[in-house]
DSSP file (Angstrom, degrees, kcal/mol; ACC not computed):
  #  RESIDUE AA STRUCTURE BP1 BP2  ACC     N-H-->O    O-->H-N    N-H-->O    O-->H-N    TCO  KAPPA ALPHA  PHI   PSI    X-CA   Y-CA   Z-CA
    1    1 A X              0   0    0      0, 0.0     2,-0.5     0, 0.0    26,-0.1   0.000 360.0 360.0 360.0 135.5   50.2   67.9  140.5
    2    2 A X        -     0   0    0     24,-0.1    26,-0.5    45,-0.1     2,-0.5  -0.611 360.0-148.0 -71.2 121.7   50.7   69.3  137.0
    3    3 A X  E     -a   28   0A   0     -2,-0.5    45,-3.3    24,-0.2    46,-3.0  -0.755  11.6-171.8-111.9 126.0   50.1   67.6  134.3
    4    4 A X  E     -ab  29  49A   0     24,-1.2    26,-1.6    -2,-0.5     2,-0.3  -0.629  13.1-153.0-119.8 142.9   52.2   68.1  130.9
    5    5 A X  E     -ab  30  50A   0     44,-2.0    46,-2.5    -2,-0.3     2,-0.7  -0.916   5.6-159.1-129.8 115.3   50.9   66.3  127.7
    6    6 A X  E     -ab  31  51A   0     24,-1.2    26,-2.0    -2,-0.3     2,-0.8  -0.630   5.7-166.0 -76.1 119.2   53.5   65.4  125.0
    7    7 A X  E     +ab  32  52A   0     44,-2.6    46,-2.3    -2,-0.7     2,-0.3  -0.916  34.5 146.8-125.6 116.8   52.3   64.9  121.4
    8    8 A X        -     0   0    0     24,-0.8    48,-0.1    -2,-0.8    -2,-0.1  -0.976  39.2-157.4-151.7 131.2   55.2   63.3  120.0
    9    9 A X  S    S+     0   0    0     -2,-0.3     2,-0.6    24,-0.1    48,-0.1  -0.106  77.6  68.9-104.4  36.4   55.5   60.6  117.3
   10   10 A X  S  > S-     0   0    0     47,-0.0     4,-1.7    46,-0.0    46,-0.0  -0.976  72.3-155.4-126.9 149.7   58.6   59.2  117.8
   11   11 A X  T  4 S+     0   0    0     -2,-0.6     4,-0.4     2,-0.2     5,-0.0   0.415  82.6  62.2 -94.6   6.9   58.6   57.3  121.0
   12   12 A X  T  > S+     0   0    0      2,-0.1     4,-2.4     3,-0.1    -1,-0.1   0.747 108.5  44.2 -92.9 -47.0   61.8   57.1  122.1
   13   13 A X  H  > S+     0   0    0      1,-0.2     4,-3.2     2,-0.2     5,-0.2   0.977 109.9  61.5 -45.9 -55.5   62.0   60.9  122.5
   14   14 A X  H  X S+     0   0    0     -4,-1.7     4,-3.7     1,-0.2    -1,-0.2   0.755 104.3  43.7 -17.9 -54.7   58.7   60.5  124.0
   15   15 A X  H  > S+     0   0    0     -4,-0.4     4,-8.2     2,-0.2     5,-0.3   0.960 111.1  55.4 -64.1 -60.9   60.0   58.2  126.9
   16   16 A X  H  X S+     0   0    0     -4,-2.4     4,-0.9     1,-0.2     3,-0.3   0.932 109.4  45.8 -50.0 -57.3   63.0   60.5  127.5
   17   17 A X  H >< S+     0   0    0     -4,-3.2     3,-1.2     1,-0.3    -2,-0.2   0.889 113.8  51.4 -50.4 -44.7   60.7   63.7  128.0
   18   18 A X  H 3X S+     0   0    0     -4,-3.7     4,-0.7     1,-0.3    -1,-0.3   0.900 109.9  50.7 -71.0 -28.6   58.4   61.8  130.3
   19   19 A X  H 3X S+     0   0    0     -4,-8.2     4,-1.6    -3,-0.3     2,-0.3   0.727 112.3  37.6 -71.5  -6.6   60.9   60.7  132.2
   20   20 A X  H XX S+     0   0    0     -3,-1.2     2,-2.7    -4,-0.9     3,-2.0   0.687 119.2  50.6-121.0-121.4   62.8   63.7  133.0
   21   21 A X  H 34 S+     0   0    0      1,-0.3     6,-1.4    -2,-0.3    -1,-0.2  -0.008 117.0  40.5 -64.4 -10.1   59.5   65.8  133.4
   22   22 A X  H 3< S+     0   0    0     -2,-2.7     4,-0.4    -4,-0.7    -1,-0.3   0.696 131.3  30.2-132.9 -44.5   57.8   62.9  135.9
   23   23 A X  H << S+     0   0    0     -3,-2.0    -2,-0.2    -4,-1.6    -3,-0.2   0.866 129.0  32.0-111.5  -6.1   61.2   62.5  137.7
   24   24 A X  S  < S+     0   0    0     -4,-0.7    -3,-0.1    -5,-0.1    -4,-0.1   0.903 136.8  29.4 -82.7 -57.9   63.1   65.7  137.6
   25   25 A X  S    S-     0   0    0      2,-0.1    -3,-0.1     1,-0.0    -2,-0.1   0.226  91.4-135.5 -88.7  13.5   59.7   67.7  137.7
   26   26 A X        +     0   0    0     -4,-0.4     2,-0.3     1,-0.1    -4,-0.3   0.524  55.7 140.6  31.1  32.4   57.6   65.7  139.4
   27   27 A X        -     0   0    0     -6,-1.4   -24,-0.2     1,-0.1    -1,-0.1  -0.810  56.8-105.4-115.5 124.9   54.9   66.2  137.0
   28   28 A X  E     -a    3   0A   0    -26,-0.5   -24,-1.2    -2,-0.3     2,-0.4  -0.001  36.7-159.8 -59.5 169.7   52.2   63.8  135.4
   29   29 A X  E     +a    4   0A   0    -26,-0.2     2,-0.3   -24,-0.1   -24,-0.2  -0.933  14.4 178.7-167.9 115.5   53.0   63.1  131.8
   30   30 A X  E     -a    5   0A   0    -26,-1.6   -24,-1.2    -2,-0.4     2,-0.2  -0.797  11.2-161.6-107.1 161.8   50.5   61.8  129.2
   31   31 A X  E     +a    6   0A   0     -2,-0.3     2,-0.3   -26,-0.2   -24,-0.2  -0.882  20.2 152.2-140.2 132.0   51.6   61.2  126.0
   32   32 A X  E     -a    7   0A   0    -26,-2.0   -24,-0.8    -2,-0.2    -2,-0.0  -0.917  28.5-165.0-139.9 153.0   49.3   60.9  122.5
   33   33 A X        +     0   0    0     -2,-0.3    -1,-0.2   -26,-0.2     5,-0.1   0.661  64.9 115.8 -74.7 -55.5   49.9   61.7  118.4
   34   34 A X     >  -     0   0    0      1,-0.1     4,-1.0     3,-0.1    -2,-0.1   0.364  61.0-149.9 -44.0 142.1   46.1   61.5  118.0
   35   35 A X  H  > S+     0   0    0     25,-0.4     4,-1.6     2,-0.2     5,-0.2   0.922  93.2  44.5 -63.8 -58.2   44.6   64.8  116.9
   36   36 A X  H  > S+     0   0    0      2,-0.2     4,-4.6     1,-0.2     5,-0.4   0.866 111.1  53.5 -74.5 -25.8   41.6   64.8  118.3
   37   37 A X  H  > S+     0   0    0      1,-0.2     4,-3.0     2,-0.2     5,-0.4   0.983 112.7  47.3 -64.9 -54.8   42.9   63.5  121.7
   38   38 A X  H  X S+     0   0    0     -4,-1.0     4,-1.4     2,-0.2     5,-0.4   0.919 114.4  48.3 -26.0 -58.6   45.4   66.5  121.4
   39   39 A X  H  X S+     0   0    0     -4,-1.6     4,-1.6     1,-0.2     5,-0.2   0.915 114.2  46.6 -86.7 -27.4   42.2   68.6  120.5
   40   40 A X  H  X S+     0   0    0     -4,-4.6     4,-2.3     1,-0.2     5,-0.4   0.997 117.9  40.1 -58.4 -58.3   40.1   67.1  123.6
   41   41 A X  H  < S+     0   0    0     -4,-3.0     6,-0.7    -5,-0.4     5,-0.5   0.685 109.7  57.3 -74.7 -19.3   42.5   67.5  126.0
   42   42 A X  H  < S+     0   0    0     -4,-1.4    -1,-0.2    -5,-0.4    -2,-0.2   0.729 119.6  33.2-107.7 -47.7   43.6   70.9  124.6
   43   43 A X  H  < S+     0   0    0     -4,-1.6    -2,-0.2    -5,-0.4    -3,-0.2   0.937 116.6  52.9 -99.4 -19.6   39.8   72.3  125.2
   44   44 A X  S  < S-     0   0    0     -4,-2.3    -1,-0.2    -5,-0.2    -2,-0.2   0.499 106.9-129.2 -56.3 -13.0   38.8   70.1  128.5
   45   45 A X        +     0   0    0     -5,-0.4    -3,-0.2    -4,-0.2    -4,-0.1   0.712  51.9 158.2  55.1  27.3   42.2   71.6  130.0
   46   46 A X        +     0   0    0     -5,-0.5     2,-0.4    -6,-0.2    -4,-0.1   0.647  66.4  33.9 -27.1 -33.0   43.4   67.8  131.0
   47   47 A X  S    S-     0   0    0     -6,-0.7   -43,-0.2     1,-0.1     3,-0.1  -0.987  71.5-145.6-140.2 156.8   47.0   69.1  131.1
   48   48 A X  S    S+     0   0    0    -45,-3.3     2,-0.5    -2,-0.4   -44,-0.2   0.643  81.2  35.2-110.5  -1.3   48.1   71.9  131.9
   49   49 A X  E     -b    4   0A   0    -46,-3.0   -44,-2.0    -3,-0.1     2,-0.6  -0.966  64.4-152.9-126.2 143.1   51.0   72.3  129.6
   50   50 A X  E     -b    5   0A   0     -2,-0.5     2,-0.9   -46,-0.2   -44,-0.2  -0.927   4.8-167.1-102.8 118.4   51.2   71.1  126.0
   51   51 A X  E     -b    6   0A   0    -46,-2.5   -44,-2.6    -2,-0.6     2,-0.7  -0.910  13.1-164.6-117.5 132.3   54.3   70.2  124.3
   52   52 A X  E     -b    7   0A   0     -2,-0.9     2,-1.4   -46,-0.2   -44,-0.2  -0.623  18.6-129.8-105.7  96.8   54.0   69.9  120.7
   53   53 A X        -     0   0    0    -46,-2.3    15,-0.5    -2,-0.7     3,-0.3  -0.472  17.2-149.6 -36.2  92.6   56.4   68.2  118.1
   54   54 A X  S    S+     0   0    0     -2,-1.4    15,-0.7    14,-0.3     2,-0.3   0.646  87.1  40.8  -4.1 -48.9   56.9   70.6  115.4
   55   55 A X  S    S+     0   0    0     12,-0.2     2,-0.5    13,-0.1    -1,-0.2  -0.710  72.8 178.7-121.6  80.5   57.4   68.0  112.6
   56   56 A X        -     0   0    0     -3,-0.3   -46,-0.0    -2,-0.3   -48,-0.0  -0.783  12.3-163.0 -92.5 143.0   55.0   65.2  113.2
   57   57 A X  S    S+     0   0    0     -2,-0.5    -1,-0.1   -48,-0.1   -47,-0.0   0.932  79.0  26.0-109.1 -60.1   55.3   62.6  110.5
   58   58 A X  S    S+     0   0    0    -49,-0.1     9,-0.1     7,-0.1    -2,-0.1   0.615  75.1 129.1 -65.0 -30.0   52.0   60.6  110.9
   59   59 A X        -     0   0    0      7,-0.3     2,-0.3     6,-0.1     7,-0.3   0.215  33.4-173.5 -17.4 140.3   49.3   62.8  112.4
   60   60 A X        +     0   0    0      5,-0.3   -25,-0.4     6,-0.1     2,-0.3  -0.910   8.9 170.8-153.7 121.8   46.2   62.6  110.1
   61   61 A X  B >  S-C   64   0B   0      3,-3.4     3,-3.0    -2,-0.3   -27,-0.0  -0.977  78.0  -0.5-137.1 139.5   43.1   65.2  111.1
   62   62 A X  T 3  S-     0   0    0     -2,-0.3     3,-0.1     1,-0.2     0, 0.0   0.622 127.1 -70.4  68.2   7.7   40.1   65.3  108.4
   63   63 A X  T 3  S+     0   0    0      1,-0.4     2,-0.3     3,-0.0    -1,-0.2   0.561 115.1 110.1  49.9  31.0   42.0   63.0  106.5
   64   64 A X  B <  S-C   61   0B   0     -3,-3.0    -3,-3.4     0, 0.0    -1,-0.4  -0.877  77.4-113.5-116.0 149.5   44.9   65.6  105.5
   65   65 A X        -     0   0    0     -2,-0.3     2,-0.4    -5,-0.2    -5,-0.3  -0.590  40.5-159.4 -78.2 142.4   48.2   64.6  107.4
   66   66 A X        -     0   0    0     -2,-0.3    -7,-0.3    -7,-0.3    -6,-0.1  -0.968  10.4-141.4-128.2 132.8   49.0   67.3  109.7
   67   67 A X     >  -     0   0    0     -2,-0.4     4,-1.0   -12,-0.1     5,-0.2  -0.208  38.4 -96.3 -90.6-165.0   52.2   68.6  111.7
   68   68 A X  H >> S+     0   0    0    -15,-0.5     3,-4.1     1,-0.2     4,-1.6   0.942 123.6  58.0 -68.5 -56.8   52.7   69.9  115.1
   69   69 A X  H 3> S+     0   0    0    -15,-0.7     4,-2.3     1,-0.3    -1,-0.2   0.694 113.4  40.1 -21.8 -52.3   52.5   73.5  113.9
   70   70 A X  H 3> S+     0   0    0      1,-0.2     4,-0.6     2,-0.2    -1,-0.3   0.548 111.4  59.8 -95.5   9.7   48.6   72.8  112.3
   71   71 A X  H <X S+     0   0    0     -3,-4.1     4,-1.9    -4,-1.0    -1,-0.2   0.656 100.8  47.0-102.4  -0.2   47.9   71.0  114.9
   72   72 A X  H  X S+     0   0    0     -4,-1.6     4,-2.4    -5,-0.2     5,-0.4   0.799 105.8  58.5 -78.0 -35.1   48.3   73.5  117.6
   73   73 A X  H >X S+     0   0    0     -4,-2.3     4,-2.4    -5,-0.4     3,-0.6   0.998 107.7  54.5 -67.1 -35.3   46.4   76.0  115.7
   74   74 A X  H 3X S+     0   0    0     -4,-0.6     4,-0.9     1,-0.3     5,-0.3   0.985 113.0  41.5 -24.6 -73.1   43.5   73.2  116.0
   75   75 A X  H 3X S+     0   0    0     -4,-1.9     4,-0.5     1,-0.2    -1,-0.3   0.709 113.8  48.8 -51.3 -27.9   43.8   73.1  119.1
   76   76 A X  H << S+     0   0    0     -4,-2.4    -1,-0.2    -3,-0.6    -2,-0.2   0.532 108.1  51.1-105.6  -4.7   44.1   76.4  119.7
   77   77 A X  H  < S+     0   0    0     -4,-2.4    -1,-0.3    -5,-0.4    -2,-0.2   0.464 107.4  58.1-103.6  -1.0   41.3   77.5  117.8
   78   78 A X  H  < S+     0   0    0     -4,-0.9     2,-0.4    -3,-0.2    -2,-0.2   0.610 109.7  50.3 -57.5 -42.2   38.9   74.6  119.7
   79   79 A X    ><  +     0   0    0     -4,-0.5     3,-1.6    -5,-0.3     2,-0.2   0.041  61.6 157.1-104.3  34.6   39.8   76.2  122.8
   80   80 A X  T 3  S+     0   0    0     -2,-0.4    -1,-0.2     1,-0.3    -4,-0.0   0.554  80.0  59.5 -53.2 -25.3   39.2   80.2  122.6
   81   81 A X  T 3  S+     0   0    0     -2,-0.2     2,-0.4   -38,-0.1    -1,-0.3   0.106  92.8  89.8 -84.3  10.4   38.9   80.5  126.5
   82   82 A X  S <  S-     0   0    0     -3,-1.6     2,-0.5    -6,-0.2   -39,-0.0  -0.897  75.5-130.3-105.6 126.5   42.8   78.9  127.0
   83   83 A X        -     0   0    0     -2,-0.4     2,-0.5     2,-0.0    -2,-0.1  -0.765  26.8-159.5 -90.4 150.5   45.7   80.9  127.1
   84   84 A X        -     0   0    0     -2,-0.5     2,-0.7    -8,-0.1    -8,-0.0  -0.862  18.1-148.0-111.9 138.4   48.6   79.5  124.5
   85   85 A X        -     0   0    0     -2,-0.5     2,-2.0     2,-0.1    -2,-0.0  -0.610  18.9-170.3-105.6  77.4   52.1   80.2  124.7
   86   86 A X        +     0   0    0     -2,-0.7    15,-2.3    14,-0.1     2,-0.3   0.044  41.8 115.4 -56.2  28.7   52.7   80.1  120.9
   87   87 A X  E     +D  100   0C   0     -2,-2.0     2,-0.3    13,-0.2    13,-0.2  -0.800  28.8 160.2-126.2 133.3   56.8   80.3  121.0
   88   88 A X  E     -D   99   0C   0     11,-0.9    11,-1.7    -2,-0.3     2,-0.3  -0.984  14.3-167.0-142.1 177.8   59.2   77.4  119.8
   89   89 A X        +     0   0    0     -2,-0.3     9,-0.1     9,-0.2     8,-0.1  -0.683  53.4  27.3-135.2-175.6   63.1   77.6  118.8
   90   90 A X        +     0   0    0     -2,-0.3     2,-0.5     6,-0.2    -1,-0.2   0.809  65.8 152.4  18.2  69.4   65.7   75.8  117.2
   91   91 A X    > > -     0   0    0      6,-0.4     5,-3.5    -3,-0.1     3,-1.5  -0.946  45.4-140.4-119.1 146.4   63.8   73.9  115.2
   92   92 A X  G > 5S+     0   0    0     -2,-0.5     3,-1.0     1,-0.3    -1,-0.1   0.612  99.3  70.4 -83.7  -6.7   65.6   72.8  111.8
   93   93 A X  G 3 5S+     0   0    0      1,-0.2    -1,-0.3     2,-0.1    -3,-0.0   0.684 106.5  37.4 -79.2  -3.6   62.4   73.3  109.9
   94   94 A X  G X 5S-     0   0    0     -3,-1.5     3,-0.5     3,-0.1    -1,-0.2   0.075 124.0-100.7-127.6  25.0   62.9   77.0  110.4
   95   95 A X  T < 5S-     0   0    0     -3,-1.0    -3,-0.2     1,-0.2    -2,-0.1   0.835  72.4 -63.1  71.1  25.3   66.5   77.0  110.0
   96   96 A X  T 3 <S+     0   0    0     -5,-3.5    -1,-0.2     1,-0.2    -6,-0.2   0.271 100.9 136.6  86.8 -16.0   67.2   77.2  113.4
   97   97 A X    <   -     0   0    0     -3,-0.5    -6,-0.4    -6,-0.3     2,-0.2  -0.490  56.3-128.5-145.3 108.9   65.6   80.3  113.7
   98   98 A X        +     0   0    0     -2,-0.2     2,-0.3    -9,-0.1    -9,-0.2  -0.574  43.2 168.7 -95.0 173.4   63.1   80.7  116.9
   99   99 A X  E     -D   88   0C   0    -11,-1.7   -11,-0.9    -2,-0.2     2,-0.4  -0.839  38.0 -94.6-151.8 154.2   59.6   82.0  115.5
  100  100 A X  E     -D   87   0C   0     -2,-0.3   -13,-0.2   -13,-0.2     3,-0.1  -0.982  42.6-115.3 -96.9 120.0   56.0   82.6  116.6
  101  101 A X        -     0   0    0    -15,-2.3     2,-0.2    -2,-0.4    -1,-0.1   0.086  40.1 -96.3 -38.5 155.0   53.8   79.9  115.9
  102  102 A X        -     0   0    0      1,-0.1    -1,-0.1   -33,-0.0     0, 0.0  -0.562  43.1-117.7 -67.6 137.1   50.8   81.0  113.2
  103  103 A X        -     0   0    0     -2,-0.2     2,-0.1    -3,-0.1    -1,-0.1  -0.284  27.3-103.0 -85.0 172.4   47.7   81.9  114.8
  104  104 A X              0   0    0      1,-0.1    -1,-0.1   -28,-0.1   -30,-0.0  -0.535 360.0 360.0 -89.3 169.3   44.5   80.1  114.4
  105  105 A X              0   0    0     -2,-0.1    -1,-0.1     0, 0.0    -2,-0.1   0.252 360.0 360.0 -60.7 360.0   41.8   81.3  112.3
């Protein structure tokens, strides 16, 4: 079974995505904010999809707040042997606008 990880701070959203992914998609569904769990799981390959909030509102790594956008390049810059599918849309932080994420350093 495939296993999908949600990093989402609001939990309500949360719920809805795990539910419709676990019972429409039969698919395992973790869900964390933590960074570093994001960056563990991200470079152990524990799920095999990631879906990332864009605007996370609490997220703290190094002790600078971070959204979803810098924390996928974290992640994605832990993991150099993972392929990423860098793409989101309609997000209102970019005006709607779909975009390629920024790559990691």
């Amino acid at each position: 079974m495939r296993t999908v990880l949600i990093v989402e701070d609001d939990l309500i959203n949360a719920r809805v995505f795990s539910k419709i992914l676990t019972k429409r998609g039969g698919l395992n569904v973790k869900h964390t904010e933590d960074v570093e769990e994001v960056m563990q799981v991200a470079q152990s390959k524990a799920a095999d999809i990631i879906l990332m909030d864009v605007s996370l509102s609490h997220s703290v790594y190094q002790g600078k707040p971070v959204d979803g956008i810098k924390n996928y390049a974290n992640a994605q810059g832990r993991s150099a042997n993972r392929k990423f599918t860098d793409y989101f849309g309609d997000c209102p932080r970019n005006g709607g606008r779909s975009r390629k994420f920024p790559q990691a350093k």
